[in-house]
DOVONU-299617 format. One record per residue (C-alpha): residue in one letter; x, y, z. Coordinates in steps of 0.5 Angstrom, whole numbers, padded with zeros to 4 digits, always signed. Layout:
BEGIN
AXYZ
...
//
This chain:
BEGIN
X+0204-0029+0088
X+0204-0036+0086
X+0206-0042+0089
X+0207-0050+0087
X+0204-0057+0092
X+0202-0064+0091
X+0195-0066+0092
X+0194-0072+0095
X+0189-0078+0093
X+0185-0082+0099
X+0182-0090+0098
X+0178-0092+0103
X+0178-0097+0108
X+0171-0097+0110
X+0165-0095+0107
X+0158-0096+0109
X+0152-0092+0108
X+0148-0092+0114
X+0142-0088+0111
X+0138-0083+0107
X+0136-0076+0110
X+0130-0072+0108
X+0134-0068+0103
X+0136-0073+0099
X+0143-0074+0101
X+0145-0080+0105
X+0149-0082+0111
X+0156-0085+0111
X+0161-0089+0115
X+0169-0088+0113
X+0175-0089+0114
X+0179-0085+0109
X+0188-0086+0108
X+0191-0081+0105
X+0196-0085+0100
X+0203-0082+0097
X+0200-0082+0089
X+0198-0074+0087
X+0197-0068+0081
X+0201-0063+0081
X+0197-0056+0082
X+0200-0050+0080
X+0198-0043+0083
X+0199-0036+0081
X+0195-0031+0086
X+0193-0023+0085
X+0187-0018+0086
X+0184-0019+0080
X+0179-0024+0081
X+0180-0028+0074
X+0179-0034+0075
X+0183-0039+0069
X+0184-0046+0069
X+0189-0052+0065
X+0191-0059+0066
X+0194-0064+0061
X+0188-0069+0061
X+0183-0067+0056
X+0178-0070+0060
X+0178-0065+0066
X+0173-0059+0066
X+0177-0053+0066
X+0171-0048+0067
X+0167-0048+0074
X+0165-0054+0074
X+0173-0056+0077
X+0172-0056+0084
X+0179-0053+0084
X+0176-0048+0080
X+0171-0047+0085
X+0175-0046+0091
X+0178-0039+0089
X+0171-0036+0088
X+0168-0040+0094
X+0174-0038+0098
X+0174-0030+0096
X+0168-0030+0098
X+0169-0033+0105
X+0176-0027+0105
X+0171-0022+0102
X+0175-0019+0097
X+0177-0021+0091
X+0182-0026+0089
X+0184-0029+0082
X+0188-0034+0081
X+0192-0039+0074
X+0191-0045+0076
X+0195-0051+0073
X+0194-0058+0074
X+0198-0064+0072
X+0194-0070+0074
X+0197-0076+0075
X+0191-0079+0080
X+0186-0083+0076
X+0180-0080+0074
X+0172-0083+0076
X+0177-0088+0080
X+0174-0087+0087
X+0180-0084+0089
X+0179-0076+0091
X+0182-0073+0085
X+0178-0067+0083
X+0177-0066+0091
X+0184-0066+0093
X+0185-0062+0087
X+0180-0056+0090
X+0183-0057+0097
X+0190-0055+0095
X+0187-0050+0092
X+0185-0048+0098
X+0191-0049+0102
X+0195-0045+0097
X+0191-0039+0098
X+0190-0039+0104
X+0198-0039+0105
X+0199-0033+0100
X+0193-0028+0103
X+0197-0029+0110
X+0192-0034+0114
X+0186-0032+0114
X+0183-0038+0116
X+0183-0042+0121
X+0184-0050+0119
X+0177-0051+0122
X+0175-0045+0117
X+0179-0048+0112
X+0175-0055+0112
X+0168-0052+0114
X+0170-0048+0107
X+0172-0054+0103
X+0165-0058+0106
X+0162-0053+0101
X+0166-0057+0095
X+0165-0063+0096
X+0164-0069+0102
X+0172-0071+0101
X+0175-0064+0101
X+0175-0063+0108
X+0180-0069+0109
X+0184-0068+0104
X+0185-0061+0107
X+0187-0065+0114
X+0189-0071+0111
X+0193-0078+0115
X+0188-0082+0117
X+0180-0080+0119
X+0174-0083+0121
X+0168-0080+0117
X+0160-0080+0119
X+0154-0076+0118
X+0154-0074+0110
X+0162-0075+0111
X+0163-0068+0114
X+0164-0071+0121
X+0171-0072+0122
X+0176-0074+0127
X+0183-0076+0127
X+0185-0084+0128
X+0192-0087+0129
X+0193-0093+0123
X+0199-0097+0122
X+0203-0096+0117
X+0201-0099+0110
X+0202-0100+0103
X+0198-0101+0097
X+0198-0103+0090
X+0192-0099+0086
X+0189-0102+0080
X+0185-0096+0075
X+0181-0101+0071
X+0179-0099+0063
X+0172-0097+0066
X+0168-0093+0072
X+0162-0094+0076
X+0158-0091+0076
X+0155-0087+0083
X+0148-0085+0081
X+0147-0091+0079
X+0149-0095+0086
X+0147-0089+0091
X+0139-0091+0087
X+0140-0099+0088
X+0141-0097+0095
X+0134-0093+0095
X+0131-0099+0092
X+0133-0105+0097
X+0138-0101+0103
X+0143-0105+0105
X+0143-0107+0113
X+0150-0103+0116
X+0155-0107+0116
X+0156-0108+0124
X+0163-0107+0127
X+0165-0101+0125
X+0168-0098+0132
X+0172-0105+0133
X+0175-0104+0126
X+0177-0097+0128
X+0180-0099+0135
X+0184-0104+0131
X+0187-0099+0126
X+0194-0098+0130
X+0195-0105+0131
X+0198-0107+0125
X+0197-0108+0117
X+0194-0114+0117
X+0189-0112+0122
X+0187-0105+0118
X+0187-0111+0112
X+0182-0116+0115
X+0178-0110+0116
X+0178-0107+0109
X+0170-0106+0107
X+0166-0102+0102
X+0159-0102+0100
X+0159-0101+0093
X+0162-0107+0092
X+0155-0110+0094
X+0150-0105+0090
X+0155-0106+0084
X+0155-0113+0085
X+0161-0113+0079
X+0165-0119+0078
X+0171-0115+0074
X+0171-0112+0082
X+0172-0118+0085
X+0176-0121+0079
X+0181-0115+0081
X+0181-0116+0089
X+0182-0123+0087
X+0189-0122+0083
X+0191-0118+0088
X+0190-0123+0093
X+0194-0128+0089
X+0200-0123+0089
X+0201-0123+0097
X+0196-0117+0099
X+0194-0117+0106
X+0187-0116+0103
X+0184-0112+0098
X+0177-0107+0096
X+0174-0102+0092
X+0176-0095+0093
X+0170-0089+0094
X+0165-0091+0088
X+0170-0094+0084
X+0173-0096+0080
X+0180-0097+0083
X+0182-0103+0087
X+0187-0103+0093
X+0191-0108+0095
X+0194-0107+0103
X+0202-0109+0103
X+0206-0108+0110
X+0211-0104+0106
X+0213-0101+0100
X+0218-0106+0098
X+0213-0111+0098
X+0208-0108+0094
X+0212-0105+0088
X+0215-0113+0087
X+0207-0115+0087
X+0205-0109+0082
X+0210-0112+0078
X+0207-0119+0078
X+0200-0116+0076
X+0199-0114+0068
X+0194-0108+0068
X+0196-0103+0064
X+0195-0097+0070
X+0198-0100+0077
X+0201-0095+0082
X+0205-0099+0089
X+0204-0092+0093
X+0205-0091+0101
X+0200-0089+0105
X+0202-0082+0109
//
């Protein structure tokens, strides 16, 4: 059994912390965008219960500690029987960019699986599974448009207008453990609003654009971030923020057409003009 889907990256429209819990992890408000940039991942399925894993950038673990890798040991569990898997990645989502890439990985994964062993879970089974993997997984199994809250694995759908973005991967990362201990140092107040932004969504570009917020932008407090934000603005987007942790930036177009013209203006090495799905 083996089958072939594309895996797609997220950016983040709004993202808040709103608090630490007892256990160490903190609370969110976000609004999470599928966008048209993907990997490739490759499956081939038996009876087995091997698991192997490639991918053509060196820097990805192939071992359990992929996300995808996980998944087939985390879904045979759930099936109760086992299953092995080849898994072949091709990436072309940035990596430590911010942008849902190993998670989108694992929630293809199990997706396909699901699909080759005939539907054994539910779509609600599925994304409660995925939760298990990572706080981004249940969304990019959904994908569209999701506002997200407790820890990121309270998700409801949201209506929002059609987008379009340029992507910036700059030739550094940031870093998230580092971020989440400076909000535990000094937490920054919720940013309020965040309900009227929803409600705004559906309402056009340049209202999903005038919203656009991301709190690790203040805890990195980066000028190389704003320096991008900047040059994207320069170039006609709508608005523009970081996206997850970073360190990818996007800037917000009404269309397609708009966004490759200003891609083209803007002299990083690694630039996408995508839609948004």
């Amino acid at each position: 059994m083996n089958s072939k889907v594309k895996a797609y990256a997220k950016i983040n429209l709004w993202l808040d912390i709103t608090g630490r819990r007892a256990d160490g992890y903190h609370t969110l408000n976000t609004v999470m965008r599928r966008i048209g940039l993907y990997d490739d991942i490759e499956v081939s399925a038996d009876d087995t219960g091997n698991i192997t894993l490639e991918c053509d950038e060196p820097a990805v673990p192939c071992d359990e500690r992929n996300i995808a890798f996980k998944a087939v040991r985390a879904f045979s569990e759930r099936i109760g029987k086992p299953v092995g898997a080849h898994i072949r990645i091709t990436k072309r989502i940035p990596l430590e960019a911010g942008l849902g890439g190993s998670s989108t990985d694992g929630a293809a994964v199990l997706c396909v699986l699901n699909e080759l062993y005939g539907k054994p879970l539910t779509m609600a089974e599925l994304c409660s599974l995925g939760a298990s993997l990572g706080a981004d997984v249940p969304f990019c199994i959904v994908g569209g448009t999701s506002v997200c809250t407790g820890i990121g694995d309270i998700m409801r759908s949201a209506d929002c207008a059609d987008i379009a973005a340029v992507l910036i991967k700059p030739d550094f990362s940031c870093s998230t453990a580092e971020a989440y201990h400076r909000y535990d140092e000094a937490p920054v107040a919720e940013k309020p609003g965040f309900r009227e932004y929803i409600k705004s969504l559906g309402q056009g570009a340049e209202a999903v654009a005038g919203g656009l917020y991301n709190v690790f932008e203040m805890l990195y407090a980066d000028e190389r971030i704003e320096h991008i934000k900047r040059d994207l603005l320069e170039s006609g987007a709508l608005g523009a923020a970081m996206t997850g942790s970073g360190s990818a930036v996007y800037g917000v177009f009404r269309n397609i057409e708009e966004a490759r013209k200003a891609a083209e203006k803007l002299g990083y090495e690694r630039k996408f003009a995508v839609n948004a799905i």
